[in-house]
C-alpha positions, 0 to 999 in steps of 0.5 A, spaced: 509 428 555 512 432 561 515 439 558 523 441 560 526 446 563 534 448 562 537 450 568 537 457 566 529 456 566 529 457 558 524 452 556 525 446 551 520 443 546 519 436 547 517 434 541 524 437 538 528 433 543 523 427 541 525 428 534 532 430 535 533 423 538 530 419 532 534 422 528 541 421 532 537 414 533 537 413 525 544 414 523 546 410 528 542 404 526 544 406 518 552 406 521 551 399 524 548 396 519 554 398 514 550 403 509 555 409 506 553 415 509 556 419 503 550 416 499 545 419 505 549 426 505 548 426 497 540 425 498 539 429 504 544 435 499 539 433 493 533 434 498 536 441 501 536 444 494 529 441 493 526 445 499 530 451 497 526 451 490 521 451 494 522 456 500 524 461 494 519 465 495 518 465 502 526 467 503 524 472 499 519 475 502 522 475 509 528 479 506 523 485 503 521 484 510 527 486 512 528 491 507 521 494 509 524 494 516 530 498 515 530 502 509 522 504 511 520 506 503 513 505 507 511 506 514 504 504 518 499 509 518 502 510 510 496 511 504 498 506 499 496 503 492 499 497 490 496 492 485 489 497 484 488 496 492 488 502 495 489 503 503 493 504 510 498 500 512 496 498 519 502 492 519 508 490 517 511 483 518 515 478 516 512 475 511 507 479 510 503 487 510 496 488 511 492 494 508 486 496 510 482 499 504 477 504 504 472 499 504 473 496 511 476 489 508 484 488 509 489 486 504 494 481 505 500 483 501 507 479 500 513 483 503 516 481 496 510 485 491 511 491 495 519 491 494 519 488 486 513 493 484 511 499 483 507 503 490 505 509 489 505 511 497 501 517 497 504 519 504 510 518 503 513 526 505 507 530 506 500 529 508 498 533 501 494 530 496 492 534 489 486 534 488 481 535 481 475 537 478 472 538 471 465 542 469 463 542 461 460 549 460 455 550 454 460 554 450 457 561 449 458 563 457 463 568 460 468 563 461 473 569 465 467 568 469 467 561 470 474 562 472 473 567 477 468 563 480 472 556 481 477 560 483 473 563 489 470 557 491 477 553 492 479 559 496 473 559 500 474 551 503 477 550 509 480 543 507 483 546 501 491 548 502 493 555 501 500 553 498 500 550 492 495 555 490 488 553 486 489 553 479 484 553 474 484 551 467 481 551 460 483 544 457 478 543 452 472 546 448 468 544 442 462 547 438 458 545 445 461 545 450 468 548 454 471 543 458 474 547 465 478 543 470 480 546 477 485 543 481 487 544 489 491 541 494 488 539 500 492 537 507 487 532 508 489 526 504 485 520 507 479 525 506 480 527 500 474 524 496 470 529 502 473 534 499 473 533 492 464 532 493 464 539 497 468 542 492 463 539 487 456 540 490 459 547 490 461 549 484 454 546 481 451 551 486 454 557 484 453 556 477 446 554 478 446 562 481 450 565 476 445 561 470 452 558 467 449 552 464 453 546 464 453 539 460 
């Protein structure tokens, strides 16, 4: 079927202008054969409630859409975590969000799930991301040391953030073994895994040097 064009150039589907014919063509008919319209306005209001049921959540996605769009809780190029995947919001539609996960695949969440759950955006004011690692000591060791040490080696590290400062914590301790934590900031958020190994093969090697032994 040949396409239409209006005046104004503005193209018209075909099909739509078929369709619009049948149905004009059908209540027509039904008129000239004396059936009562109001009984076909009750089905066709009965039959509306029906699809809006079943549009619910379709609706609902595209006014979290919308919402998303205006407000900007979460933005592209945002770091989040929803429902246990992780990723960069790469796009955000109508219906639907894409993140790419760390792993290469893209996760299609619904607009409604970003808006009616909990997302932790991990980029949402700033780049910094805290970041932590914990080493077991055998007890008996200088544990002023093994502070001194952690502190030094999180000062060293060009991706860790001079603001907030390194923090170094003794969080726990048995007849074995003292449990220490250290705890930076790092501007590098999407590489933050990077950084934590670094730190890690660090501050096993310096205790390695130091003969700190660990468990």
């Amino acid at each position: 079927m040949a396409a239409f064009w209006t005046s104004d150039s503005d193209y018209v589907d075909p099909s739509v202008l078929h369709y619009a014919i049948l149905l004009v063509g059908f209540f027509i008919a039904l008129a000239t054969l004396g059936i009562d319209l109001s009984q076909i306005t009750l089905l066709a209001g009965a039959l509306s409630v029906g699809i809006g049921f079943g549009l619910q959540n379709v609706i609902n996605n595209f006014v979290s859409g919308l919402i998303l769009l205006f407000e900007r809780p979460i933005k592209i190029g945002d770091v989040i975590e929803v429902s246990g995947n992780v990723g960069e919001v790469r796009r955000i539609g109508i219906r639907a969000s894409v993140i790419r996960t760390s792993d290469g695949s893209e996760v299609i969440v619904p607009n409604g799930l970003l808006i009616s759950s909990q997302v932790t955006n991990w980029t949402f004011s700033d780049q910094q991301r805290a970041i932590e690692v914990s080493v077991n000591v055998v007890s008996g060791m200088d544990t002023h040391r093994v502070v001194e040490l952690l502190k030094s080696i999180a000062a060293g590290h060009p991706d860790v953030a001079k603001q907030p400062v390194p923090e170094v914590y003794m969080v726990n301790f048995t007849a074995g073994a003292v449990t220490f934590q250290l705890r930076v900031w790092t501007d590098r958020s999407r590489q933050w895994i990077q950084v934590r190994s670094d730190l890690a093969l660090a501050v096993n090697e310096a205790l390695a040097r130091e003969r700190i032994a660990i468990v």
